[in-house]
BALOBA-1460 file (C-alpha; in Angstrom, 3 decimals):
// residues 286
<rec num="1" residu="x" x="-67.237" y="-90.465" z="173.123"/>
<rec num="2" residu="x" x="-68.279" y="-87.082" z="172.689"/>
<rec num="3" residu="x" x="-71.956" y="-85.383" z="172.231"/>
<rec num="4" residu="x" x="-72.991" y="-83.612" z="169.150"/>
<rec num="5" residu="x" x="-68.418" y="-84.087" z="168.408"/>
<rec num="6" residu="x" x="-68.789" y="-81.678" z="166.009"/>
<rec num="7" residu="x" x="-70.713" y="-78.414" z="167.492"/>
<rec num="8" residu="x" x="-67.403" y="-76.984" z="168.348"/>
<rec num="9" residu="x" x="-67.620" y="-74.289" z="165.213"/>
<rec num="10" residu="x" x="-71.472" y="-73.598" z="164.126"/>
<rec num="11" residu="x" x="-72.065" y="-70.884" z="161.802"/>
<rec num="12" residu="x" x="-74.337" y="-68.272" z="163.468"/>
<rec num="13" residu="x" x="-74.441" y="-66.369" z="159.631"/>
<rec num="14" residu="x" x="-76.027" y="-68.978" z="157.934"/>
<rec num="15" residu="x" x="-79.642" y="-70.096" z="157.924"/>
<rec num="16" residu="x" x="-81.015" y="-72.044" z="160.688"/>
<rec num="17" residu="x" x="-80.295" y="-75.950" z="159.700"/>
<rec num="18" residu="x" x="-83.481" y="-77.685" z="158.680"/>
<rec num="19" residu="x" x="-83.428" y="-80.025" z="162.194"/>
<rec num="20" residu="x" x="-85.364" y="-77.123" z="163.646"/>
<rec num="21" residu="x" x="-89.015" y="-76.247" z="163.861"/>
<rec num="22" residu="x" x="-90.445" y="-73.739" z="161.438"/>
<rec num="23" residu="x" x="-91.412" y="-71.084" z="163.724"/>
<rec num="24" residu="x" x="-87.494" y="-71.414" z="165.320"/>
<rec num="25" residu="x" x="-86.370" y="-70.290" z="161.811"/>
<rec num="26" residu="x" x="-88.675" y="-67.446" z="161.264"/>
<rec num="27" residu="x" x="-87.601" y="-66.208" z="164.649"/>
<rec num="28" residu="x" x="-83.738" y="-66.838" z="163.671"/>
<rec num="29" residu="x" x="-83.643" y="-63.995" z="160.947"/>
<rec num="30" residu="x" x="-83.210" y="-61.920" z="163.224"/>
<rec num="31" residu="x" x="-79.298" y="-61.956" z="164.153"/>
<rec num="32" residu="x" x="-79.482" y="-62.243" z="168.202"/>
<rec num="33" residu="x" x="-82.032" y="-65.074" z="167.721"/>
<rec num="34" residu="x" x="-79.176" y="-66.785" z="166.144"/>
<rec num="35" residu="x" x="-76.153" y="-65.730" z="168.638"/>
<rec num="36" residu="x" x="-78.342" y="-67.019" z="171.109"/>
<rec num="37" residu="x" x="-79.103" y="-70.547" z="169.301"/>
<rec num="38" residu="x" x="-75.214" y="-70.817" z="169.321"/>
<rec num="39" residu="x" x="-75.030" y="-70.608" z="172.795"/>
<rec num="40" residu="x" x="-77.492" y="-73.850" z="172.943"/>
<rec num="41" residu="x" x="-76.425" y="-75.809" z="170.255"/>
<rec num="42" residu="x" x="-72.185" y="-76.047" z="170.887"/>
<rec num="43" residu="x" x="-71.570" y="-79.200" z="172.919"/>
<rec num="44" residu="x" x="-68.069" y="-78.949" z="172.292"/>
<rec num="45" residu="x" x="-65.190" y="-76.887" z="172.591"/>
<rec num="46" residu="x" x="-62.328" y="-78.876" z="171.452"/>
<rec num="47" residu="x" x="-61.860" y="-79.649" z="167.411"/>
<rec num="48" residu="x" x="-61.954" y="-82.775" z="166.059"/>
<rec num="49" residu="x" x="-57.779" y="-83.461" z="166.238"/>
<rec num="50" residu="x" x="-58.050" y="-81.781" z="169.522"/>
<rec num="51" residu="x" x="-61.116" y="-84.911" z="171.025"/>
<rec num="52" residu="x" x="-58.754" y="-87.357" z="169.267"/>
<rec num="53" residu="x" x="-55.486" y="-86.563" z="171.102"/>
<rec num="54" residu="x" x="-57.852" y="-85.817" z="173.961"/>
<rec num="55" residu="x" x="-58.655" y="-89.649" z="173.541"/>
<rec num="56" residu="x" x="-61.992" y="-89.408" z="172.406"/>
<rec num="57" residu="x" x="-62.783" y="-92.549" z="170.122"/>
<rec num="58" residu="x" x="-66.765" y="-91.991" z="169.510"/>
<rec num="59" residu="x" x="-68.158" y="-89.331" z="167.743"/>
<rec num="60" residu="x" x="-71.479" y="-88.673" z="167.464"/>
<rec num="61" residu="x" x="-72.144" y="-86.926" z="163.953"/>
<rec num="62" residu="x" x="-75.535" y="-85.057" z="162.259"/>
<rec num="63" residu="x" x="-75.449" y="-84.435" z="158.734"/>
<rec num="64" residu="x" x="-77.508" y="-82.165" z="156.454"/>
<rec num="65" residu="x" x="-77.728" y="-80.759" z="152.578"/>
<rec num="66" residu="x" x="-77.762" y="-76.901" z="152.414"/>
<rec num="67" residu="x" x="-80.960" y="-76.584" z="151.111"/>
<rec num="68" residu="x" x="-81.187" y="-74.584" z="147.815"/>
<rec num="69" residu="x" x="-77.002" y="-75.480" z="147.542"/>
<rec num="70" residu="x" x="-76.073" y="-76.566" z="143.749"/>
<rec num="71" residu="x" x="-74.743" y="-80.212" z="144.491"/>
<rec num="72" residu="x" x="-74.654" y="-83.072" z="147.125"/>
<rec num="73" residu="x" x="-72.441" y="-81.021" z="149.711"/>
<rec num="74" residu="x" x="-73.132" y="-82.188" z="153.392"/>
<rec num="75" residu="x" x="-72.137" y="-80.288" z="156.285"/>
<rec num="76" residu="x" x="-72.785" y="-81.219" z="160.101"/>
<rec num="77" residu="x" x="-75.681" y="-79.300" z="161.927"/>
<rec num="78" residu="x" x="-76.717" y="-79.086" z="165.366"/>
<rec num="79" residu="x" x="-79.823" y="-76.265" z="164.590"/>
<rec num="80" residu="x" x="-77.158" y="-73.871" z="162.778"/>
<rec num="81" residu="x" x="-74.555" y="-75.519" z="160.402"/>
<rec num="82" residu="x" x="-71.114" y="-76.384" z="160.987"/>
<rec num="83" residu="x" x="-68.272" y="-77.800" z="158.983"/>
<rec num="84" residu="x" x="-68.445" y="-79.665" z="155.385"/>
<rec num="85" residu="x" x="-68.476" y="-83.797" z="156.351"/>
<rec num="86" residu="x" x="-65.840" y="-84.063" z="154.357"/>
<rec num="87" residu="x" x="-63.177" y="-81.027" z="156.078"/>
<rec num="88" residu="x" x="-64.152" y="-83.264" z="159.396"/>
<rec num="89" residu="x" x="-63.249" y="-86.659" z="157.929"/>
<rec num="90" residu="x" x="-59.910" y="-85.344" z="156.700"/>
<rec num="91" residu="x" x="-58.953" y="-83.897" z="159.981"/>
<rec num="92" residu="x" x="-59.671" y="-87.405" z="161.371"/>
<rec num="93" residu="x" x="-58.273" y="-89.494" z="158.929"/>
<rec num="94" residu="x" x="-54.595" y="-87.222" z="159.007"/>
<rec num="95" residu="x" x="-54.930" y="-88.331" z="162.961"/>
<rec num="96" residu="x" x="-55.154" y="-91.985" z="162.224"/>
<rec num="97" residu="x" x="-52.478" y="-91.773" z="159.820"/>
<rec num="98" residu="x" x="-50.135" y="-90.681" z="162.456"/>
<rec num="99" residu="x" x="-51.365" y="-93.473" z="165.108"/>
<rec num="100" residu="x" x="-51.944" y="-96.339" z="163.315"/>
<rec num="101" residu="x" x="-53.248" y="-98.262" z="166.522"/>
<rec num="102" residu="x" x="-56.098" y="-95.976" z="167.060"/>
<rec num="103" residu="x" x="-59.516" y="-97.126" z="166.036"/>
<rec num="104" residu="x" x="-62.474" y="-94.591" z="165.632"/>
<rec num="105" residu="x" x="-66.074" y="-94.952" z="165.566"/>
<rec num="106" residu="x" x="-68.311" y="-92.301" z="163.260"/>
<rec num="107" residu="x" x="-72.006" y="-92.676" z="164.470"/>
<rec num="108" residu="x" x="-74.122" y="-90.851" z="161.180"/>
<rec num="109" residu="x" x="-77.412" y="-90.917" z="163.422"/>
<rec num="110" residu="x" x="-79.602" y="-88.126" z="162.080"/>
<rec num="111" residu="x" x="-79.808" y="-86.830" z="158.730"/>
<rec num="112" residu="x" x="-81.631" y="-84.120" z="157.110"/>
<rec num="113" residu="x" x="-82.572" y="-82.599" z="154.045"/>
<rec num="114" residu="x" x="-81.075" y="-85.416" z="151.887"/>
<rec num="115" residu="x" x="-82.085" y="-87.146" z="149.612"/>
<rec num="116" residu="x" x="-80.347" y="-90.458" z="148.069"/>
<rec num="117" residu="x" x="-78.412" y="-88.910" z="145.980"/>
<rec num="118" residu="x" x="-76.559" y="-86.851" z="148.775"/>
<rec num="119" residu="x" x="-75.990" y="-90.356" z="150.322"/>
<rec num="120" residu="x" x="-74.570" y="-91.800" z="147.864"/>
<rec num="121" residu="x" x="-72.260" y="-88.794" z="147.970"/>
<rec num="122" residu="x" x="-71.457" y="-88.984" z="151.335"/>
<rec num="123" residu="x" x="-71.037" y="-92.462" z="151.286"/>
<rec num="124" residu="x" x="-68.464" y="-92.207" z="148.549"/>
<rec num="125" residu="x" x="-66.734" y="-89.590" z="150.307"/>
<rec num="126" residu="x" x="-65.901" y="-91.562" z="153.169"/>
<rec num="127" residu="x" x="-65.027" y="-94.679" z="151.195"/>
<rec num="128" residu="x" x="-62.667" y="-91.874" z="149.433"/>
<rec num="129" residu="x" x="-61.066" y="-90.262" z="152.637"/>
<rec num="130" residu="x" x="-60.880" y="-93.855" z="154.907"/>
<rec num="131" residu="x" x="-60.630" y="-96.300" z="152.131"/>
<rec num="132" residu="x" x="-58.624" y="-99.618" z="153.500"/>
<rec num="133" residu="x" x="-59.083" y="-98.270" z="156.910"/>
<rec num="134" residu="x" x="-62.864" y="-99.085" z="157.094"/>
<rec num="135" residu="x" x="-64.050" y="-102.259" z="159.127"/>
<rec num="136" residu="x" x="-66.573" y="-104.337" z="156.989"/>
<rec num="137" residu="x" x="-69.445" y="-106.117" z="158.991"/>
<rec num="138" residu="x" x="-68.848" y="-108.529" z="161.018"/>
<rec num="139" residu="x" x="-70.055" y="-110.066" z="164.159"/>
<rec num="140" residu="x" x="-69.681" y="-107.373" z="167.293"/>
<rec num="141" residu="x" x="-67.581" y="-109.911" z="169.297"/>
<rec num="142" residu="x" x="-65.027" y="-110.528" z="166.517"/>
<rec num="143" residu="x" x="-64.202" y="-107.322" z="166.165"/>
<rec num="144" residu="x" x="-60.840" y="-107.280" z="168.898"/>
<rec num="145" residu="x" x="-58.331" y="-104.401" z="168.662"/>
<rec num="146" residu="x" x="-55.711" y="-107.433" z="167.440"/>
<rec num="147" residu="x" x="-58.624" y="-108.422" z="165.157"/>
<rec num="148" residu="x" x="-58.295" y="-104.253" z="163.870"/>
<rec num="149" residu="x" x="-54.749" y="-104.032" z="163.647"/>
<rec num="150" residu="x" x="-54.147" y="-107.743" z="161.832"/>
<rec num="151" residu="x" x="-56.321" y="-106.222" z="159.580"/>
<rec num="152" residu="x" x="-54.931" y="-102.866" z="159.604"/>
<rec num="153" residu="x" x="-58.513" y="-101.549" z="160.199"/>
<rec num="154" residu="x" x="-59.133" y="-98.022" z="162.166"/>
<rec num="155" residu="x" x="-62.748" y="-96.918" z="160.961"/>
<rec num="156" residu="x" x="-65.861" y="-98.141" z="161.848"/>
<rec num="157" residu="x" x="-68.929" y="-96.431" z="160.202"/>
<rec num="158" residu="x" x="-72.575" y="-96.401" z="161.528"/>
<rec num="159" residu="x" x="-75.031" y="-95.310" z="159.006"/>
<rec num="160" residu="x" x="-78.467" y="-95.328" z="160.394"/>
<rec num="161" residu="x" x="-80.157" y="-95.447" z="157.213"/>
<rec num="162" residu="x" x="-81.330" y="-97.602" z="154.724"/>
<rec num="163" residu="x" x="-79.084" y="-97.564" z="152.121"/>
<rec num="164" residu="x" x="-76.102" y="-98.967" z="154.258"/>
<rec num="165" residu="x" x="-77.363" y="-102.324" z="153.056"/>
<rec num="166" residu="x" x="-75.430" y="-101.595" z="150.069"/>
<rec num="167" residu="x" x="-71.892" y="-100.891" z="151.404"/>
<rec num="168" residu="x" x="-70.390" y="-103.492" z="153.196"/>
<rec num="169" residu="x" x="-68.255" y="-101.014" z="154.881"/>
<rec num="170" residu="x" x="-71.496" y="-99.508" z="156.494"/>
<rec num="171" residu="x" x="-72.601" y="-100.835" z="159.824"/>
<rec num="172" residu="x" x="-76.613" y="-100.790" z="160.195"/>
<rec num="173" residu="x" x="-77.464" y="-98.223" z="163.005"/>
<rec num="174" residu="x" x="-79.110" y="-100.891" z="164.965"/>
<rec num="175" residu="x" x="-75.450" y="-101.999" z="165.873"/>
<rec num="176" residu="x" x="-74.868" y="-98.910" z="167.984"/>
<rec num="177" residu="x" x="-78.175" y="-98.166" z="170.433"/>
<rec num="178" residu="x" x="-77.736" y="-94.894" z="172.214"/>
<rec num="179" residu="x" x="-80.902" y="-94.792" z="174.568"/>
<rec num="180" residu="x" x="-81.539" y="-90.893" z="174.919"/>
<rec num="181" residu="x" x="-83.055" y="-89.738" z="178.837"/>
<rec num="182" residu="x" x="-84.184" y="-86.023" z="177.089"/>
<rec num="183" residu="x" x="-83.999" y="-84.680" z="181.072"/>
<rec num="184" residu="x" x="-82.494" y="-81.664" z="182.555"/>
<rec num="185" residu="x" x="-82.201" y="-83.677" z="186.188"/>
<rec num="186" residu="x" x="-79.013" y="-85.067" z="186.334"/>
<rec num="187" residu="x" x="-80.711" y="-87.722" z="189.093"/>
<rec num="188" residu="x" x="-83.197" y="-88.831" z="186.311"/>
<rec num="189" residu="x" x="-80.300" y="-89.317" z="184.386"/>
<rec num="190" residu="x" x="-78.295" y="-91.206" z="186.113"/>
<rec num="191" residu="x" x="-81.671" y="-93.688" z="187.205"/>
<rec num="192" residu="x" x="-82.139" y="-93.641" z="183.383"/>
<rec num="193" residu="x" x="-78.257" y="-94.757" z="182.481"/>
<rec num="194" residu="x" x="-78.376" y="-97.446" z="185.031"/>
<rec num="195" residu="x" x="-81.968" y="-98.666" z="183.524"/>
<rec num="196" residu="x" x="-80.583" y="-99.054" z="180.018"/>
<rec num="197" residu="x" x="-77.300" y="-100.770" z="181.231"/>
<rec num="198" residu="x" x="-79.581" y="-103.231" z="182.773"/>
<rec num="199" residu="x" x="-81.859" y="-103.676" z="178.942"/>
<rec num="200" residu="x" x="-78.354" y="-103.606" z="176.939"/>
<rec num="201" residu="x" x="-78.333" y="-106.913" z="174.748"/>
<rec num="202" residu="x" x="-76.017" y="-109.495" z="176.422"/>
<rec num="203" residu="x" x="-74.181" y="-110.339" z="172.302"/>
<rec num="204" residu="x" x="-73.842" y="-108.672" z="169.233"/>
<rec num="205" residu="x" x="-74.255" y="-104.559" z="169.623"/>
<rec num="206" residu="x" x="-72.129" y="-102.062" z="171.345"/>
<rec num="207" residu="x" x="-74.054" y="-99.462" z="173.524"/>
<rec num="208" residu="x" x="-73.862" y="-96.069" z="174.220"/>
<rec num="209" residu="x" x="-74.854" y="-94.334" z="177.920"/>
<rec num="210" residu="x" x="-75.397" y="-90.998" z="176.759"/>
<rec num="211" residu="x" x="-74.525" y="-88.748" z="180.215"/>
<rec num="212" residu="x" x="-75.917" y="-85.668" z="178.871"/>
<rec num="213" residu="x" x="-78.726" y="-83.311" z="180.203"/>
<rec num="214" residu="x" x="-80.696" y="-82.107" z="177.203"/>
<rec num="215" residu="x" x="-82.798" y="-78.429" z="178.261"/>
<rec num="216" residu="x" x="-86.451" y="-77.867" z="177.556"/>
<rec num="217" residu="x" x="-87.572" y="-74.624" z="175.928"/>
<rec num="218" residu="x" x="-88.347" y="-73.625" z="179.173"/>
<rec num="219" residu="x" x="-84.611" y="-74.012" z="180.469"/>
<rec num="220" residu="x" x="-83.398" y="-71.897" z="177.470"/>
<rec num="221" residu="x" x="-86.292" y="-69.161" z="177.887"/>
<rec num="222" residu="x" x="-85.079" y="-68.946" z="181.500"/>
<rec num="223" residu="x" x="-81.075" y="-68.608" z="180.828"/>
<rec num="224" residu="x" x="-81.377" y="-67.229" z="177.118"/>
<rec num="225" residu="x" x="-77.989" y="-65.725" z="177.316"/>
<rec num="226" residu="x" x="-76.360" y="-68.292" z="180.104"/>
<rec num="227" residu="x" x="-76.170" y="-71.218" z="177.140"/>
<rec num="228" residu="x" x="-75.984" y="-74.980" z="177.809"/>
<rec num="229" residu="x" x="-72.465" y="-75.266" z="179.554"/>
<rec num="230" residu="x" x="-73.526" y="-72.416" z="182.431"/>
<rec num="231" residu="x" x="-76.947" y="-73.453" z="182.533"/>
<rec num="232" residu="x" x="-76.607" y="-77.697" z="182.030"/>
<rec num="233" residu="x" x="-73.281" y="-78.824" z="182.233"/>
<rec num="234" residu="x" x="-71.018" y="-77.343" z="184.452"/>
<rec num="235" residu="x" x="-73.378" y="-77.481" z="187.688"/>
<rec num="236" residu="x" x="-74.064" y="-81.607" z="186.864"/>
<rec num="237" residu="x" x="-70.570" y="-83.021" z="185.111"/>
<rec num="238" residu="x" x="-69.136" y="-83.792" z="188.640"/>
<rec num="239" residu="x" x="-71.997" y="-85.964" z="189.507"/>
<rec num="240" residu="x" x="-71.633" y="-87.418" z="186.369"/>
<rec num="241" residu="x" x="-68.092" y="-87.763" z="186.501"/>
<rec num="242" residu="x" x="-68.731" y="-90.056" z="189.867"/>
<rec num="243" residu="x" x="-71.134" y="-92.312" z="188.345"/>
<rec num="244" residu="x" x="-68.394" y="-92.864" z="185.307"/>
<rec num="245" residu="x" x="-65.869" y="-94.030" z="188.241"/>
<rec num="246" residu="x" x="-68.228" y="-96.161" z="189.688"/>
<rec num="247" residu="x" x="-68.789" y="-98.333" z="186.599"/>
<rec num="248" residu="x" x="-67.607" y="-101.733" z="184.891"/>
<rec num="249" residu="x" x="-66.619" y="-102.533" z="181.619"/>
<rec num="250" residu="x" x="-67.680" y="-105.857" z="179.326"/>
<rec num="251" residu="x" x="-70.932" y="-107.974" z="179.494"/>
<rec num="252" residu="x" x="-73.896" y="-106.010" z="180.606"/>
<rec num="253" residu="x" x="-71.754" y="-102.924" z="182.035"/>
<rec num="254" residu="x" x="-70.290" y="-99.422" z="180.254"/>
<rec num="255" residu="x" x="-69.628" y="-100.041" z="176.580"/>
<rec num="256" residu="x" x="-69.153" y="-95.966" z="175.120"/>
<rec num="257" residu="x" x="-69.937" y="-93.277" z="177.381"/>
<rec num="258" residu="x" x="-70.592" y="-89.820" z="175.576"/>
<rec num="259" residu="x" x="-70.432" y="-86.175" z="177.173"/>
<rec num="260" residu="x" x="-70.970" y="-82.521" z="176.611"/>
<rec num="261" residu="x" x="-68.146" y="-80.464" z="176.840"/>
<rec num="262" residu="x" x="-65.349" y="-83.684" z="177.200"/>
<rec num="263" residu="x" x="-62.519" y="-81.298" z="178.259"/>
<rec num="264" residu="x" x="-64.323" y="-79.476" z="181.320"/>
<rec num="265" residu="x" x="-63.249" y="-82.579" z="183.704"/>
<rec num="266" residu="x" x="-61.019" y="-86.205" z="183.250"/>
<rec num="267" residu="x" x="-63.888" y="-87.250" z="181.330"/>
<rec num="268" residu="x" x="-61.842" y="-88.682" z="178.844"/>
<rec num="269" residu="x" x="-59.108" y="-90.106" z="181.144"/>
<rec num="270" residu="x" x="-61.828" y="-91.681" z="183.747"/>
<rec num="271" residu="x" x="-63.475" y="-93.759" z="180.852"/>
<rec num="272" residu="x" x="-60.266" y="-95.205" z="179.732"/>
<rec num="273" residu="x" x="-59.167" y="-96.126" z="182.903"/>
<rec num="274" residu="x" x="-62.010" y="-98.376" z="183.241"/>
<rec num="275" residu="x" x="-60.265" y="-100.256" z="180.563"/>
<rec num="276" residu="x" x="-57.982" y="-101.101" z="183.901"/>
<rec num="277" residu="x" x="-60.963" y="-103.585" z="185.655"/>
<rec num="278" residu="x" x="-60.880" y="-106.174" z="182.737"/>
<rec num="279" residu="x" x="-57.214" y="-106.558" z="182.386"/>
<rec num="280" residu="x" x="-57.652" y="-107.101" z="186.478"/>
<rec num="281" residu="x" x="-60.251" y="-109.874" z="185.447"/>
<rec num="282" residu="x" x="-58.089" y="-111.271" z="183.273"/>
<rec num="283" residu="x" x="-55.027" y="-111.340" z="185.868"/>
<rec num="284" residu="x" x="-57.216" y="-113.056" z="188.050"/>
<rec num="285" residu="x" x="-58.876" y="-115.220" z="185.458"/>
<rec num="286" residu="x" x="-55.300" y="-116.795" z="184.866"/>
C-alpha cells in the first residue's frame, strides 16, 4: 500500500484544503508559503497507473469539497488539493480492466468539507466507474482471491463514514484499522508497528502497519525547503525496508504495509514476496 496514494500532483495555486489549521491558511496566501507546503504534503511520486503496475494494491485516499465550488465535486487533498476523485478512479478502473486478476483496495479515511449530499455523490460515482467490480460485505475470511475472481470482483471500498450503512458495496471503516505512530524516530516506529501487530484482532478485519514517519512543525520549521523525502524518508526507508523482510504474513503477522515514497526502494517487491512464507506453510502443511 501506499501513503497519502494520491499526493503525487497537489495544486500549489489553489487555496489551502480545509484539513489545515486556520492560521496555516492565512499564512498560505502568500505563494512561497504554499511551494513550501508542497514540499511536505507529496508522499508520492509515482501516479496512480504508475503504483498499480508498480504493484501497489492499497491506497490510502482523503477526500474534500472545494469550498464555495457550485456542485458536489470532490477532489483528494493532503493540505493543498489534488486531483478530482473521480479522474483517480478512472485511471484505476482502465488498470483493472486490463488485469482482470488484480484486486484493489480504496481506503476513503478522512473527509472534509462535505456534507451528505457530496457523499451521496461520491458514492454514486464510484458505484458508476467500478460497478460489477465492487465486493459487497462479507465476512473478512471469505473474501479469497478465488472467492474475487469466481465472482469476478476487483474493488473493495472502505468508507469510514456513516452513511456506508446504506450501500452494500461500502465496507464500514472499522474493517480496515490503520494504527497511526505520529513519530519522526524511525526506532519508535518500528517498537510501535510491532506493538499493534501484537493488538491486531485474531478474525474478521484486515490491518494496516503504517511504516511512515510523520514530522512535527518543528521538523518542517527546521528543513523548510528540504521537504519530507530529504528530511523523513530517505535517511529511515532502509531501516524500514529491513523490518518489512523480517516479517510474516497471515494470523497475527503483516496484513497491508503502507509507505511514503513506494518507488525509492523494493518496497513494493519485498511486501509481495512475503506472499512466498505461506505458500511454504502450505507445502509443508501437506
Amino acid at each position: 500500500g501506499s501513503h497519502d496514494s494520491f499526493s503525487y500532483w497537489v495544486d500549489e495555486k489553489s487555496p489551502v484544503g480545509p484539513d489545515q489549521a486556520t492560521a496555516i491558511k492565512r499564512l498560505a496566501r502568500i505563494s512561497l508559503v504554499r511551494k513550501i507546503m508542497k514540499k511536505w504534503s507529496v508522499t508520492q511520486n509515482l501516479t496512480f497507473k504508475e503504483q498499480l503496475e508498480g504493484g501497489i494494491r492499497y491506497f490510502d485516499l482523503r477526500v474534500s469539497s472545494k469550498p464555495g465550488e457550485i456542485g458536489q465535486e470532490t477532489y483528494f487533498i493532503h493540505g493543498l488539493f489534488g486531483i478530482k476523485v473521480w479522474d483517480g478512479l478512472k485511471e484505476m478502473n482502465s488498470f483493472l480492466e486490463q488485469h482482470p486478476k488484480e484486486v484493489i483496495f480504496l481506503d476513503f479515511n478522512h473527509f472534509y468539507a462535505m456534507d451528505d449530499s457530496h457523499h451521496h455523490f461520491l458514492i454514486n460515482r464510484i458505484h458508476s466507474v467500478f460497478e460489477s467490480k465492487l465486493c459487497s460485505v462479507e465476512c473478512v475470511e471469505y473474501v479469497t482471491l478465488l472467492y474475487m475472481w469466481e465472482k469476478k470482483h476487483q474493488v473493495l471500498i472502505f468508507y469510514h463514514h456513516p452513511l456506508y450503512q446504506q450501500y452494500p458495496f461500502l465496507w464500514p471503516g472499522n474493517k480496515m484499522p490503520a494504527p497511526w505512530a505520529n513519530t519522526t524516530n524511525v526506532h519508535k516506529l518500528l517498537q510501535f508497528l510491532e506493538t499493534t501487530l501484537g493488538e491486531r484482532s485474531r478474525y474478521g478485519t484486515f490491518h494496516v502497519s503504517q511504516a511512515i514517519l510523520t514530522p512535527r512543525v518543528k521538523t518542517i520549521a527546521r528543513h523548510l525547503i528540504r521537504g519530507l523525502k530529504n528530511t523523513l524518508v530517505h535517511r529511515n526507508l532502509p531501516m524500514i525496508l529491513n523490518w518489512v523482510k523480517g516479517q510474516k504474513p497471515g494470523v497475527m503477522g503483516v496484513n497491508i504495509i503502507t509507505s511514503d515514497f513506494v518507488e525509492l526502494v523494493d518496497f513494493a517487491a519485498t511486501v509481495i514476496a512475503l506472499n512466498d512464507l505461506l505458500l511454504e506453510e502450505d507445502e509443508s502443511a501437506t
